[in-house]
C-alpha positions in Angstrom: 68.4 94.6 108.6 69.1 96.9 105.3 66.3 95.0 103.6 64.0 94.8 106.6 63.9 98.8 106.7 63.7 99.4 102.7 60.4 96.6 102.5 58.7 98.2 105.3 59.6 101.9 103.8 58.5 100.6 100.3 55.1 98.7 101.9 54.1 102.0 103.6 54.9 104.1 100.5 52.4 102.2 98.6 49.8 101.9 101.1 49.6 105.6 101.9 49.5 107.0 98.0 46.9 103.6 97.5 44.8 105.2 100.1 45.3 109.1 99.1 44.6 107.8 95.4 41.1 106.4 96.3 40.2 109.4 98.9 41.0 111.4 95.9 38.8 109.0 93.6 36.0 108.9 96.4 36.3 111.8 98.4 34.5 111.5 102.1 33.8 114.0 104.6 36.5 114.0 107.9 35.4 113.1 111.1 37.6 113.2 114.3 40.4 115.6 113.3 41.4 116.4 116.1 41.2 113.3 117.8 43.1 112.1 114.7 45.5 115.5 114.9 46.3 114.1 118.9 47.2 111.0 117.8 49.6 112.2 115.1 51.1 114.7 118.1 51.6 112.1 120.3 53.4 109.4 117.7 55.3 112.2 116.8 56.9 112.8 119.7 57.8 109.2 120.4 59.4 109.2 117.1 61.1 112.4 118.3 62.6 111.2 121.4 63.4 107.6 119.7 65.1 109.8 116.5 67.1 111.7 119.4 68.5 108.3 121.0 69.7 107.1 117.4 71.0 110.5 116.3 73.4 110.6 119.7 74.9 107.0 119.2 75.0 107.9 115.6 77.2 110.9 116.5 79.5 109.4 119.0 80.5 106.7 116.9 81.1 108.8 114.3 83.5 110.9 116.9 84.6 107.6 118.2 86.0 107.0 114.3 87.5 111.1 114.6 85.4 111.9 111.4 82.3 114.1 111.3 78.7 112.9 111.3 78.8 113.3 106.9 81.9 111.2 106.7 80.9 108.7 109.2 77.4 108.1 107.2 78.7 108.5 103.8 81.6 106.0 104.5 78.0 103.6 105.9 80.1 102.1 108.9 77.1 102.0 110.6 74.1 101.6 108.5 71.5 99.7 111.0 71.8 103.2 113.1 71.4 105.1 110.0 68.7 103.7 108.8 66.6 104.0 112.3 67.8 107.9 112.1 66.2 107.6 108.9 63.1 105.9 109.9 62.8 108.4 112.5 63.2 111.3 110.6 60.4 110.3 107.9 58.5 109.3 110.8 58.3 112.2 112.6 58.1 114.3 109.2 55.5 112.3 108.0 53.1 112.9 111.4 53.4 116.9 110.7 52.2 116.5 107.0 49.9 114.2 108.1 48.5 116.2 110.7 48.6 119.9 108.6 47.0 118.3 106.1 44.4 116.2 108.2 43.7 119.8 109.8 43.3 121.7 106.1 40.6 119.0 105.5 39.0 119.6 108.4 38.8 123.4 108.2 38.2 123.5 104.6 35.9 120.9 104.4 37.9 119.5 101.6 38.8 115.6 101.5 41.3 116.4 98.7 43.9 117.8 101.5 44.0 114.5 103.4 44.2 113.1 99.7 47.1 115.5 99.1 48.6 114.5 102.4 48.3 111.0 102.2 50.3 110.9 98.7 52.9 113.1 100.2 53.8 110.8 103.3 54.1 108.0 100.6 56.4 109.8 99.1 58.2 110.4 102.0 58.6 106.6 102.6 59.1 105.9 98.8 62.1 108.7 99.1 63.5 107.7 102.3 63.8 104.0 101.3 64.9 105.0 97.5 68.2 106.6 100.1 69.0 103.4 102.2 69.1 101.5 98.9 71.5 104.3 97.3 73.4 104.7 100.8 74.0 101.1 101.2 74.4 99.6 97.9 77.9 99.5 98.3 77.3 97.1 101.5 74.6 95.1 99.8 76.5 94.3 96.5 79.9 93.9 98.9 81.8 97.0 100.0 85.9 96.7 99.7 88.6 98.5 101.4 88.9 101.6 99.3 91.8 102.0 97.1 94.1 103.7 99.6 94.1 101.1 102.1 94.5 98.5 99.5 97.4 100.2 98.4 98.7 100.2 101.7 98.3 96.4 101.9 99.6 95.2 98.9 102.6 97.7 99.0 103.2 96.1 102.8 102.9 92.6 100.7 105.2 93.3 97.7 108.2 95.1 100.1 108.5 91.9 101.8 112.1 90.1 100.5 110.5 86.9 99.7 107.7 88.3 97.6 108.0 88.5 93.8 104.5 89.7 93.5 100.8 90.0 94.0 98.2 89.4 91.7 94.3 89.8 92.2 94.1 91.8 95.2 90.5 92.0 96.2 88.9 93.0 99.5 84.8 92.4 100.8 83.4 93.9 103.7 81.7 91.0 105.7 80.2 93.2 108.2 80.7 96.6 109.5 84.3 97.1 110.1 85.0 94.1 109.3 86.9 92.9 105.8 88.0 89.6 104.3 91.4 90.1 102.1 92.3 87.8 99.0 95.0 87.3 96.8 97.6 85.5 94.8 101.3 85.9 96.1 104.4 85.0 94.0 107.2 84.0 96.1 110.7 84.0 95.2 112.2 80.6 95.6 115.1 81.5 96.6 114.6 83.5 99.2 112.1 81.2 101.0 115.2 78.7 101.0 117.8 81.4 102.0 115.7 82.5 105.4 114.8 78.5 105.7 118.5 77.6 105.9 119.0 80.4 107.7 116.2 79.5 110.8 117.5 78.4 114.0 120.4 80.0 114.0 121.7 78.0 110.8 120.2 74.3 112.3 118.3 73.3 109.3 121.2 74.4 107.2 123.7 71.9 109.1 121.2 69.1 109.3 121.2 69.3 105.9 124.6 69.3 105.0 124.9 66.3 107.4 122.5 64.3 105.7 123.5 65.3 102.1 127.5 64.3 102.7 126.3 61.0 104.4 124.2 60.2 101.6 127.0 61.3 99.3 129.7 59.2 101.0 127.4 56.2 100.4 127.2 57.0 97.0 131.3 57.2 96.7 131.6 54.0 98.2 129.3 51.8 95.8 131.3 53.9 92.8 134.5 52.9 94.0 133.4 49.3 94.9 132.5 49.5 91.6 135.2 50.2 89.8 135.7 48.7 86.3 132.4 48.2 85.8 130.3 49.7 83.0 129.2 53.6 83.3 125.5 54.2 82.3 124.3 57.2 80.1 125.0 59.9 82.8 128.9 58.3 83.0 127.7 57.2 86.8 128.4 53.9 87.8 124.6 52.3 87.8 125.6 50.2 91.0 125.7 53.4 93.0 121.6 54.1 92.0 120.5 50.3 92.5 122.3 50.0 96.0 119.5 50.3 98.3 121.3 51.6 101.1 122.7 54.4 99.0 119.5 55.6 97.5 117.3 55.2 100.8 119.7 57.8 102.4 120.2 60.0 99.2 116.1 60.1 99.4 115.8 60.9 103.1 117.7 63.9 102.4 115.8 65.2 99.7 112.3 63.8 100.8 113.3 65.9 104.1 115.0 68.8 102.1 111.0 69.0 100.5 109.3 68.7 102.9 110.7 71.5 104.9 110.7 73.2 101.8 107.2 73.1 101.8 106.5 74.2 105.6 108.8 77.0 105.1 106.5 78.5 102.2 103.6 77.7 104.7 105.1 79.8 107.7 105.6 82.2 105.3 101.9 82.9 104.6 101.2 82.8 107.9 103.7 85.6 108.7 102.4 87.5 105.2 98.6 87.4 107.2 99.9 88.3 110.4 101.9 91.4 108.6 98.0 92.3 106.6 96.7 92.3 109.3 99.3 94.6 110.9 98.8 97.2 108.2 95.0 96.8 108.3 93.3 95.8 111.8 90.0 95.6 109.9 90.8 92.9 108.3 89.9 90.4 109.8 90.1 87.1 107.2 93.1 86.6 104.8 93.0 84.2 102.0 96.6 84.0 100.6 97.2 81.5 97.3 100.5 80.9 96.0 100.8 81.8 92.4 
């Protein structure tokens, strides 16, 4: 919409000095002023009562956000309504040059005031559009958080126990009020086991255990069937690693022991988004990597 506004601003910039360039270059007598003059009046006050409409919503949303009209603009949370304030304004501005100066020519009997006036409302538009580009640059190029609300997230991120922490923090503004939040998260290994063993009231912990003394009391009893046999490089007895009972449930225990492993960092980015998104309701897309 940003780009809409600024190419129609820019086109009528260069249209109007084009034409008060060649009135200048080949100057004709006015006809119709005042016919002209009415017509300016009336497109002026359209442009009035349209420039009131978008200056209201403008000003309640900007008391909706408790910040004055300045902040709310500067901050461009709203630059569609902006920019229509804006076309309004230049609109309405425009009609008044354009019609004192249509009404000097006319008086005068110099085409060099229309000229004059001509060049100035291009101007106008030139100006006008030059501001939405300045304005919204931030928007176009990709707006982030600010630094205080980043802050805010990535201090949220790094006082979390199981966080080590965060590298490339970066936020883009995807629309208005709305903001997409990346980074890279370190988490401590230990701690992710530690509240992992520690879910369901200690179930995982004890499922564990179970599976990891059975499998261990497999082991035991291929060593000691093994007795008097030769030891291998560790100073196990190799019969214990080529049973295939013993190993299959020595491996379901650790295959399971990674697996949850695994999930367990998984839930935890999904609680690290949910708590982003506590801290910041505008964000409303989180992208969290593990480093």
């Amino acid at each position: 919409a940003i780009d809409a506004f600024v190419g129609v601003f820019f086109a009528g910039s260069g249209v109007s000095v084009a034409h008060g360039v060649h009135t200048l270059l080949n100057p004709t007598p006015v006809e119709h002023a005042f016919v002209g003059i009415g017509v300016l009046a009336a497109s002026a006050a359209i442009d009035a009562y349209s420039l009131r409409v978008a200056y209201v919503a403008l000003r309640e949303n900007a008391e909706a956000r408790n910040m004055s009209l300045a902040e709310f603009i500067h901050a461009g949370h709203d630059p569609t309504s902006v920019a229509v304030v804006a076309e309004d304004a230049a609109a309405v501005a425009g009609c008044g040059v354009a019609a004192a100066a249509l009404f000097a020519a006319h008086v005068t009997g110099d085409a060099a005031y229309d000229a004059f006036g001509s060049i100035a409302v291009g101007g106008l538009l030139g100006l006008t559009a030059t501001y939405l580009i300045n304005s919204n640059r931030l928007l176009l190029l990709g707006r982030s958080l600010g630094d205080e609300k980043m802050r805010r997230v990535t201090d949220a991120i790094r006082s979390d126990p199981v966080v080590t922490e965060v590298y490339r923090a970066k936020s883009e503004e995807l629309g208005p009020g709305s903001y997409r939040f990346v980074a890279e998260i370190e988490f401590s290994g230990a701690k992710v086991v530690e509240r992992y063993l520690q879910s369901g009231e200690g179930a995982k912990r004890r499922q564990l255990h179970a599976m990891f003394r059975d499998a261990a009391k497999e082991m035991e009893r291929v060593k000691v069937n093994s007795s008097g046999k030769d030891k291998d490089a560790t100073g196990e007895y190799s019969d214990a690693y080529s049973d295939p009972k013993a190993c299959a449930s020595m491996d379901a225990a650790l295959r399971l022991y990674g697996e949850e492993v695994v999930t367990a960092v998984g839930d935890e980015v999904d609680r690290m988004e949910k708590t982003i998104v506590g801290v910041e309701p505008t964000i409303h897309y989180v992208d969290l990597e593990t480093n």
